[in-house]
VEXDREN-389946 format. One record per residue: residue in three letters; z negated, x, y negated of N, C-alpha, C in turn. Coordinates in pm, whole numbers, plus 32768, in hexadecimal, padded with zeros to 4 digits. Layout:
N
ALAZXYZXYZXY
...
This chain:
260
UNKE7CA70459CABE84C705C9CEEE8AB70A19C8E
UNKE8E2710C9CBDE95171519C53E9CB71339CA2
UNKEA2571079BFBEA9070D29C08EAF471599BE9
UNKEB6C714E9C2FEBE871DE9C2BEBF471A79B9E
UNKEC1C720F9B5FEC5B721B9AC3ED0371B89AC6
UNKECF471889A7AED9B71669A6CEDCB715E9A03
UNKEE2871AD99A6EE3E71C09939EECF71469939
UNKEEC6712A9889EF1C70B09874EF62711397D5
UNKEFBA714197FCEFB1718D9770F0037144971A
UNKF06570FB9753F0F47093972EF0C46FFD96DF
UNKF0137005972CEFD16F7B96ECEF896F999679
UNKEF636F4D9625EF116F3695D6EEC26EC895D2
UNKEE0C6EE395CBEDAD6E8095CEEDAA6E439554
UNKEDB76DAB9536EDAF6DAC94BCED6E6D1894C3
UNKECDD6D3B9451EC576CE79458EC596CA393DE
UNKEC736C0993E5EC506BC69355EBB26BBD9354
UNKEB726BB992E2EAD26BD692D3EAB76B82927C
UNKEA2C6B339254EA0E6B1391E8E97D6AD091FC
UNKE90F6B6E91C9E86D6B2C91EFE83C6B359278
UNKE87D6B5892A6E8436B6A9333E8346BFF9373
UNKE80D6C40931AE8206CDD935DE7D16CF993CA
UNKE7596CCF93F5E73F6D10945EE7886CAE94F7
UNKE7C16C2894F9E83F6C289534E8C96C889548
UNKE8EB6CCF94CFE9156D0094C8E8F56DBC9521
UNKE8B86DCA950CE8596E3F9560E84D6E6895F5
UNKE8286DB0962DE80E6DAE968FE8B46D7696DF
UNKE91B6D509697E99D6D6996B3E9CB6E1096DD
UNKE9B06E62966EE9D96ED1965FE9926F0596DC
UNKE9276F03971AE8CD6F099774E9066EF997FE
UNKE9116E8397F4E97B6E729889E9B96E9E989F
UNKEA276EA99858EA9C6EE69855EA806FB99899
UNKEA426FB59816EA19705A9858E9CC705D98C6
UNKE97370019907E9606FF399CAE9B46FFB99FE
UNKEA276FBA99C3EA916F9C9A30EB0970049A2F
UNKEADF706899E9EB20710599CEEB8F70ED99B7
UNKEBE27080993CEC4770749927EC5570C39888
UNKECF070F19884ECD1713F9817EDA270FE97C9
UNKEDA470BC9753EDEB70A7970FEE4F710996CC
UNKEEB470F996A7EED47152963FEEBE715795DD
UNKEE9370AC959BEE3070C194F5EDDE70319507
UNKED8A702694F1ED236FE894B0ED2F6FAD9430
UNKED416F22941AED5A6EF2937EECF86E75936B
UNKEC776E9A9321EC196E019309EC666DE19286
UNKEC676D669287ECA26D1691DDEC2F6CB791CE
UNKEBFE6CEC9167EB926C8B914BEBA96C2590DD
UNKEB556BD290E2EB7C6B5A9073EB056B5A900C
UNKEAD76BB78FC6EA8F6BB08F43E9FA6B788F7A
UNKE9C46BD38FEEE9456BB8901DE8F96BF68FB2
UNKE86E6BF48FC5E7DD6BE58F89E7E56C8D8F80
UNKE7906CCF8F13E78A6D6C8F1EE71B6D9A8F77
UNKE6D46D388FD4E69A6D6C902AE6EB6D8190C7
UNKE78B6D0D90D5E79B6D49913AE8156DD19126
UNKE8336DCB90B0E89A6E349076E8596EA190AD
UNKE7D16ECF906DE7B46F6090AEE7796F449112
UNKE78A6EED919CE76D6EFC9214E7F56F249231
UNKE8536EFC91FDE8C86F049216E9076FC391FC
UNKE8EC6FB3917AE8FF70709169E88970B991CF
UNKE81770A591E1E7C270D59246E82170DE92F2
UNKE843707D92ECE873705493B2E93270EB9360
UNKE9587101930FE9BF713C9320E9B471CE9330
UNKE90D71E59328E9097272934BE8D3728493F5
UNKE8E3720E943FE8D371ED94B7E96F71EB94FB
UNKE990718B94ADEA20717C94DEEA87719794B0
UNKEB0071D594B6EB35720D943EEB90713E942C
UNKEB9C713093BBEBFC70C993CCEC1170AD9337
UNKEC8D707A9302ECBF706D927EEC656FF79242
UNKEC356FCA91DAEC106F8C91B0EC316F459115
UNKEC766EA99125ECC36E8890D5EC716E03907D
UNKEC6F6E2E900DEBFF6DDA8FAAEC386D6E8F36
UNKEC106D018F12EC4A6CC28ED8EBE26C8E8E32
UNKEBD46C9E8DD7EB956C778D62EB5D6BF08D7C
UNKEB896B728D98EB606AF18DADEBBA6AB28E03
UNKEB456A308E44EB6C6A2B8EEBEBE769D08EC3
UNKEC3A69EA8F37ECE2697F8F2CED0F69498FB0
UNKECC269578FFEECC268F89062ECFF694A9101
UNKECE469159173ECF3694591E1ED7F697F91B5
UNKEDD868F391AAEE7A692C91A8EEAA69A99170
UNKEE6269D890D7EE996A329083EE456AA590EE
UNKEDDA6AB29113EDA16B069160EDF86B4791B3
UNKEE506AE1920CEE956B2692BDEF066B529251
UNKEF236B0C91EFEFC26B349191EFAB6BCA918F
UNKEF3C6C119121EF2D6C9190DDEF006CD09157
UNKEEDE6CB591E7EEA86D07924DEF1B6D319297
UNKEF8F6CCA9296EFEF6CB89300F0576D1F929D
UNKF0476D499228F0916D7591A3F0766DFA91CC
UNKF0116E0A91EBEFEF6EBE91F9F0056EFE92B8
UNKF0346EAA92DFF06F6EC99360F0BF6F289373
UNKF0C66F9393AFF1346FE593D4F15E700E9474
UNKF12F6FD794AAF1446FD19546F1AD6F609563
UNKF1DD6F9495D2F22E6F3B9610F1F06E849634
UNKF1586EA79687F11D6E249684F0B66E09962F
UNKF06E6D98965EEFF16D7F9610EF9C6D22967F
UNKEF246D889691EEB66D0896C5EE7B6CE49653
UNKEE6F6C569648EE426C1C95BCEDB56BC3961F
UNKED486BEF95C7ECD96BB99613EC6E6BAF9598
UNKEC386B3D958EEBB46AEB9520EB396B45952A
UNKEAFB6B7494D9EA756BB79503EA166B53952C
UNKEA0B6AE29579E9B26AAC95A7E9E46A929661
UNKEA456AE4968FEA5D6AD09706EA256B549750
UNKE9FC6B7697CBE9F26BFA9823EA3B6BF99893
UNKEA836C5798C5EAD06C809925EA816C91998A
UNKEAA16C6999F8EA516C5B9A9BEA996CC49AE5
UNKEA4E6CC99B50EA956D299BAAEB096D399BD4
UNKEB406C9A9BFDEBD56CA89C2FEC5A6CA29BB7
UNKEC196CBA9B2EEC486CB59ABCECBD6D549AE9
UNKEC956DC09AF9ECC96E0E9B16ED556E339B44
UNKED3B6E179BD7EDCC6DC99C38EE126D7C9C06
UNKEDE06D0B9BDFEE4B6C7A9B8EEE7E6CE79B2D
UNKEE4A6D219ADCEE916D509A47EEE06DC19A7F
UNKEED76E189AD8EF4C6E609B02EFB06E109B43
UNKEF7F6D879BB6F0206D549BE1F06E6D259B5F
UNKF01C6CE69B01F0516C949A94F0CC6CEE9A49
UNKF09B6D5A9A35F1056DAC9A11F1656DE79A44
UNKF1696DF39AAFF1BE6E579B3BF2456DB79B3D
UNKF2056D649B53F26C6CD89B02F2B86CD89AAB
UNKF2696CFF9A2CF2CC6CE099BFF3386D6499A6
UNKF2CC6DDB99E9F34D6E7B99BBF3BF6E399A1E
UNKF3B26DDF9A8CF42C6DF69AEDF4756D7F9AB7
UNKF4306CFE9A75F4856CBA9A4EF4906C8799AC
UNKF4C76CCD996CF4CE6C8B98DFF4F36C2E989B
UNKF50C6BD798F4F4FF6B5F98CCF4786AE698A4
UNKF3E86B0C991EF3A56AFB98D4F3476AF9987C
UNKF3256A9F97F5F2CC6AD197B0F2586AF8976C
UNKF1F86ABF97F5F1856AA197CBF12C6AB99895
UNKF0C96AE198A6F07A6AC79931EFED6A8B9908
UNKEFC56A3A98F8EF5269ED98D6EEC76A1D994C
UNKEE636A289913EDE16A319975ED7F69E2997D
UNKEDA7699A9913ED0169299911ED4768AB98CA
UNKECF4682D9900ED3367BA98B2ECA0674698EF
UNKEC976726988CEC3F668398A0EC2E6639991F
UNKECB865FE9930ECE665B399B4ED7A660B99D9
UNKED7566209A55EDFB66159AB6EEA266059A63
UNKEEC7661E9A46EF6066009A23EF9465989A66
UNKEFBC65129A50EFEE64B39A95F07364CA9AF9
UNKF0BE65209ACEF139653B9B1CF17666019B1C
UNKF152660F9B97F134668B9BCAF1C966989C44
UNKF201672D9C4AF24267369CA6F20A67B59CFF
UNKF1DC67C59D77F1AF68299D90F22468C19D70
UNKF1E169359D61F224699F9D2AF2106A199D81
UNKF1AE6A609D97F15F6AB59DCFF0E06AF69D98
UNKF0956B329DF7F0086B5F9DFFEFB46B2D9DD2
UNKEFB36AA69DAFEF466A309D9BEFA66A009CF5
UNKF0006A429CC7F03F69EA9C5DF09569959C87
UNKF0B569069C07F12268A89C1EF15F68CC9BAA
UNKF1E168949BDAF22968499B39F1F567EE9AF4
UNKF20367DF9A74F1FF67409A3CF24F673C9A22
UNKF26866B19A38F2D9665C9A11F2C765CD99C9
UNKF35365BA9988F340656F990BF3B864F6991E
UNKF3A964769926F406643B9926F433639798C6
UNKF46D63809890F42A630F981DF40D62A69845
UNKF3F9626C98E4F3F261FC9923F37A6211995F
UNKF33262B8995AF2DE62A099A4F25062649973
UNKF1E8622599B3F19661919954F12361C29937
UNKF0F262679979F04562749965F07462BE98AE
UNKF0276278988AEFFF62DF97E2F002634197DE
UNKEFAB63379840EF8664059832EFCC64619839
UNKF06B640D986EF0E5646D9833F11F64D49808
UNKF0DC648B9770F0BF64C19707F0CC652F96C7
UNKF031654C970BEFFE65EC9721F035664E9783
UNKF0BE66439786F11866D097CBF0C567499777
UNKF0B8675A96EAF08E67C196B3EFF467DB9684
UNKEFBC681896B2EF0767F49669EECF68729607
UNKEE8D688295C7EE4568ED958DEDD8693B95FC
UNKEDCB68EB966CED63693096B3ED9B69B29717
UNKED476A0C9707ED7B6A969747EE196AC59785
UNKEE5A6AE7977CEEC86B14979DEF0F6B879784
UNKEF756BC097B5EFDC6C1C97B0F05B6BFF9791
UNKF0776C419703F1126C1096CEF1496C6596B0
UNKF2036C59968FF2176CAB9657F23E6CD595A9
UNKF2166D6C957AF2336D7E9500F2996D1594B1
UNKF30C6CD19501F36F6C8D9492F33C6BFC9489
UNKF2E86BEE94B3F29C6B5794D3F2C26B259452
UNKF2B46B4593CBF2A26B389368F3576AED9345
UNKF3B06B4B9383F43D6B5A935CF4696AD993A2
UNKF4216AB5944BF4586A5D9497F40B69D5943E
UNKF37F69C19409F38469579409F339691B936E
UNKF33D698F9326F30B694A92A1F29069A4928E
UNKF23869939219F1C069B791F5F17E695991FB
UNKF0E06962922EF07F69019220F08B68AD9180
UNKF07668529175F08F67D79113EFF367F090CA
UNKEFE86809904CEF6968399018EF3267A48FAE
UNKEEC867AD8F91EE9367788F1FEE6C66C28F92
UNKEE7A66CB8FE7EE6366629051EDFA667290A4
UNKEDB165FA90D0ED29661C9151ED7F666191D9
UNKED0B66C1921FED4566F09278ED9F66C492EA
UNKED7666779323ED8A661F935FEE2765DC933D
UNKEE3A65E992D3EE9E658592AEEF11660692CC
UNKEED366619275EF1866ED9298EF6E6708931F
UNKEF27670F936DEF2B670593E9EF9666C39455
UNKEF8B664A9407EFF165B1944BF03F65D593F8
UNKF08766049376F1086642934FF12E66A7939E
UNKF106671A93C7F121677B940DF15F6769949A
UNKF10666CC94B6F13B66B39547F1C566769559
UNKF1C0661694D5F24565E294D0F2AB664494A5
UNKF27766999448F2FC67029448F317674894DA
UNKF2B6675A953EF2B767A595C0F32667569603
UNKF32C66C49602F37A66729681F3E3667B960A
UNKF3F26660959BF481667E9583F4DC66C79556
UNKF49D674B9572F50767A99583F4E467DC95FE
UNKF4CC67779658F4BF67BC96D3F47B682D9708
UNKF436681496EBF3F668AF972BF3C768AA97A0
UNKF38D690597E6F37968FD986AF2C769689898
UNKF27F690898F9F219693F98FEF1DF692F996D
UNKF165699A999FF13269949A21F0AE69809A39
UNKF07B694B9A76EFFD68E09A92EFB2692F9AFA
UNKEF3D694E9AEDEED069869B56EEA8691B9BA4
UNKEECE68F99BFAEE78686D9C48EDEC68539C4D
UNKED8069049C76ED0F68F39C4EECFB690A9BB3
UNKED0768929B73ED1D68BE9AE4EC7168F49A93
UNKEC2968D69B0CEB8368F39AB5EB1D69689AFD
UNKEB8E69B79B4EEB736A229B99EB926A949B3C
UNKEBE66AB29AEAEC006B3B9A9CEB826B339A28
UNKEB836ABA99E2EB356ACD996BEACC6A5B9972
UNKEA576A6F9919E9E269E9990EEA116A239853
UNKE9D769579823E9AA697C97A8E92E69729795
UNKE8E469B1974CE86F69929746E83A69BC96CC
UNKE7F3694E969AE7B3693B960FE70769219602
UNKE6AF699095D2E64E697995D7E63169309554
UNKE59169069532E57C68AB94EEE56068F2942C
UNKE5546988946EE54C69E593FBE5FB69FA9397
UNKE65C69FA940BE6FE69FA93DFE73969719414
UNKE707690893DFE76D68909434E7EF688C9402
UNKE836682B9439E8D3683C9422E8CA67D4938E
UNKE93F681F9352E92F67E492B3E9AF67A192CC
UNKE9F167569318EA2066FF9314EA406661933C
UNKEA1D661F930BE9E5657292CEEA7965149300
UNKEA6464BF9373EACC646D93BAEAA463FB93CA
UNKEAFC6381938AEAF262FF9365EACC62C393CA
UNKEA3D628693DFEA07624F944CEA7C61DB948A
UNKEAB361639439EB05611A9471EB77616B94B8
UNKEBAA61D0949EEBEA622494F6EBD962569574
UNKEB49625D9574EB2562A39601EADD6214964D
UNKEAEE61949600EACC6151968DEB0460F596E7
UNKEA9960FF9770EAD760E997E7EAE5604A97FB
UNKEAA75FF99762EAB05F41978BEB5E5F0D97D1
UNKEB405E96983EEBAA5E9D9863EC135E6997D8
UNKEBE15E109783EC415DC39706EC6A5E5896B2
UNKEBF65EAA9692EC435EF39657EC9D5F4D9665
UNKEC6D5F8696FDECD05FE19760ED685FB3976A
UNKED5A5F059767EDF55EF8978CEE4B5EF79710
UNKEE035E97968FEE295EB2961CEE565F46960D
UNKEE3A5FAC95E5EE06600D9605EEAB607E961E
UNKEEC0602C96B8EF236060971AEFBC601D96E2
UNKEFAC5FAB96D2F0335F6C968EF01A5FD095F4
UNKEFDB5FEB95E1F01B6001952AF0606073954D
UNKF00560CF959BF01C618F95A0F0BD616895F7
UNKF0CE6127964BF1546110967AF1D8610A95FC
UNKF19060A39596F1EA60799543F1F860EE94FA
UNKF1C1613094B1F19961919456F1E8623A948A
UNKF1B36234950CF1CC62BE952FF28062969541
UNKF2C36256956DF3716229956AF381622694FD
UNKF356621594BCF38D62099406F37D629093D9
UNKF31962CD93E4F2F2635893EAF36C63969411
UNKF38863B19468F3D0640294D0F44163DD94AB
UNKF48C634F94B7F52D63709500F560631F944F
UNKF4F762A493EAF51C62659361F4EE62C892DD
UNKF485633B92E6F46863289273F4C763A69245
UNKF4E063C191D3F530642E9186F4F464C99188
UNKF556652791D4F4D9659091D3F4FB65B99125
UNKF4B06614913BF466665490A6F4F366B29085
């Protein structure tokens, strides 16, 4: 099936990498099915192996795209920092080389934007997420709002802001801080979010959130990142434990602790 061309010249693709190049490939892959064409291309890699480096200089005489290298690895955070550093577009789709863009990836990523040029206020359109957003306001063409309130009780709260696929804009950096470096990703992450709810920021939710993008990790590139089993489980003692702390923690977070 051939897809109409749609040029994004105002965006910039920009791919954190590390060891996974032929993920990386088969990203770049999709993308060119889906006849979308950027205004720049920026991989930031994190001090991968010299076998996927020159897969990497190999795929740039395929694709034209900037390629940003680091001496020794410093972690996801410093990665999106020095990627998000070489930005010169107005936006940024910021997307993991282990995710692929689906068909209706297309449409969503043009309404997502036709949104934010008309309203600048907000700063972020999200495409993919784990679970559902707990508190959603409908918006249009299959997006919601999220919304954030300090009484409200699901955790998952939280995560107004995620690392997973999205569209932002260039001052992201100005509105809400730099990624927090020398920390597990993850942890990374839950700073970013708490800086997101308190300076307010504002963001838009795909309802089919697992319709634009899949991740997918084969057993040759698995995902190199390692999450504290007591964290991810579903026992009811520990779930509730669990739910009272992140309650306690994330309010102290948010409205007690001293920003930086």
């Amino acid at each position: 099936m051939a897809y109409e061309l749609q040029t994004f010249k105002d965006v910039t693709l920009l791919i954190t990498h590390f060891n996974r190049s032929n993920s990386l490939e088969r990203l770049f892959k999709n993308f060119s099915d889906l006849n979308i064409i950027f205004g720049e291309i920026i991989v930031s890699d994190d001090a991968s192996s010299e076998i996927h480096l020159e897969h990497l200089r190999n795929l740039q005489n395929v694709y034209i795209f900037k390629l940003l290298t680091t001496p020794i690895n410093k972690g996801l955070a410093n990665n999106i920092n020095k990627g998000q550093d070489a930005v010169t577009t107005p936006y940024t789709l910021y997307v993991q080389e282990d995710f692929v863009p689906c068909m209706k990836f297309k449409n969503g990523f043009k309404n997502a934007k036709e949104f934010m040029d008309q309203d600048s206020s907000i700063d972020i359109s999200r495409f993919y997420a784990y679970l559902r957003y707990p508190y959603l306001k409908p918006y249009s063409r299959g997006f919601s709002l999220m919304l954030y309130k300090p009484w409200y009780t699901n955790t998952n709260k939280i995560y107004h802001y995620s690392d997973h696929p999205h569209l932002r804009r260039r001052n992201f950096f100005d509105r809400f801080g730099r990624y927090v470096e020398g920390i597990k990703s993850d942890k990374a992450e839950y700073e970013m979010s708490i800086s997101f709810i308190r300076n307010k920021g504002k963001a838009l939710f795909f309802d089919e959130f697992k319709s634009l993008f899949t991740q997918e990790n084969s057993s040759d590139e698995p995902s190199t990142v390692r999450r504290n089993e007591l964290r991810m489980s579903n026992g009811i003692l520990i779930s509730s434990i669990r739910t009272v702390y992140r309650q306690i923690k994330f309010n102290y977070d948010l409205h007690l602790r001293p920003k930086n």
